[in-house]
C-alpha positions as CSV (number, residue, x, y, z in Angstrom):
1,X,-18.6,18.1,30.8
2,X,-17.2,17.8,27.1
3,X,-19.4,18.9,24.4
4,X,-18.9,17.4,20.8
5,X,-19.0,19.9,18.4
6,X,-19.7,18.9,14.5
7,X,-16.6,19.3,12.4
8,X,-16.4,21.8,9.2
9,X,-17.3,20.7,6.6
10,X,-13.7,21.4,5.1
11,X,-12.3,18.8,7.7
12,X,-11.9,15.5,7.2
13,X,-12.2,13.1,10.2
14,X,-9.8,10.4,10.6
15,X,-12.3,8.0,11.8
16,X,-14.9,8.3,9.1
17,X,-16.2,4.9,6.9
18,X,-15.1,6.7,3.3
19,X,-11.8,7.6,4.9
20,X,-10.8,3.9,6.0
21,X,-11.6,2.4,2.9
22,X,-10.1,4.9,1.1
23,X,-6.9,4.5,3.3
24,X,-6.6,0.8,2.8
25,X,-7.0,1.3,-1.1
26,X,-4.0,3.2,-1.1
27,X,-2.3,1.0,0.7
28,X,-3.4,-1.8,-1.8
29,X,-2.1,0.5,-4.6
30,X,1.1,0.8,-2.7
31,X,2.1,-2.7,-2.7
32,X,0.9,-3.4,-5.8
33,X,3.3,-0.5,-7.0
34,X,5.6,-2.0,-4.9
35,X,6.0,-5.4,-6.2
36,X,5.0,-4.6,-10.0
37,X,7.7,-1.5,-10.6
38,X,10.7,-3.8,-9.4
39,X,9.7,-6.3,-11.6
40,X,9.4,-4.3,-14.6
41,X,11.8,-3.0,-13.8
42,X,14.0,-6.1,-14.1
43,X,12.1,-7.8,-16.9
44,X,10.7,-5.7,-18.9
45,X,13.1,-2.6,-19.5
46,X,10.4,-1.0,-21.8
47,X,7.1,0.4,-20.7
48,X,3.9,0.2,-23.6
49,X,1.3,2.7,-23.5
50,X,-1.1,1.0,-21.4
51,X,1.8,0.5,-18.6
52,X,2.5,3.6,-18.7
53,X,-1.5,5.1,-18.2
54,X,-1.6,2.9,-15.5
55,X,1.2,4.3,-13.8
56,X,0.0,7.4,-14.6
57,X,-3.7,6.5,-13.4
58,X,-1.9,5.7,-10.2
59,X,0.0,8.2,-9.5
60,X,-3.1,10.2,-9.9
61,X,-4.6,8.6,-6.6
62,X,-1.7,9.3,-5.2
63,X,-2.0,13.0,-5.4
64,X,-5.7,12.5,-4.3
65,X,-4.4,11.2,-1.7
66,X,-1.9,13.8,-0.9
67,X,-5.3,16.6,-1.5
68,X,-7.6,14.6,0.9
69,X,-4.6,14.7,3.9
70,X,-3.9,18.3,3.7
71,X,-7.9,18.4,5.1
72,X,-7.5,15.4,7.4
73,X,-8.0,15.8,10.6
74,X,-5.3,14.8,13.2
């Protein structure tokens, strides 16, 4: 017989609700990124401020991100 035991609190499970949403708002970021850099890219050769602290805000999740797997579980 299996006994579940309660994770530390340093671990983050896969299958909790916090984690999926936060896992599909990174992939929302990511194809935002991925459509919107391209054509900036092509467009618009020259970023203003507020581009640029939006790329900046979203590269910020993106290290989050990178944080939060390091203590996810596999």
């Amino acid at each position: 017989m299996q006994t579940h035991q309660k994770a530390p609190r340093c671990i983050i499970m896969p299958n909790a609700r916090w984690k999926l949403f936060w896992d599909f708002y990174i992939v929302f970021l990511l194809l935002v990124v991925s459509i919107l850099v391209p054509y900036r890219l092509a467009f618009y050769p020259e970023d203003d401020f507020d581009w640029l602290m939006a790329y900046t805000c979203i590269d910020l999740f993106f290290l989050f991100d990178m944080f939060i797997t390091f203590f996810t579980a596999v």
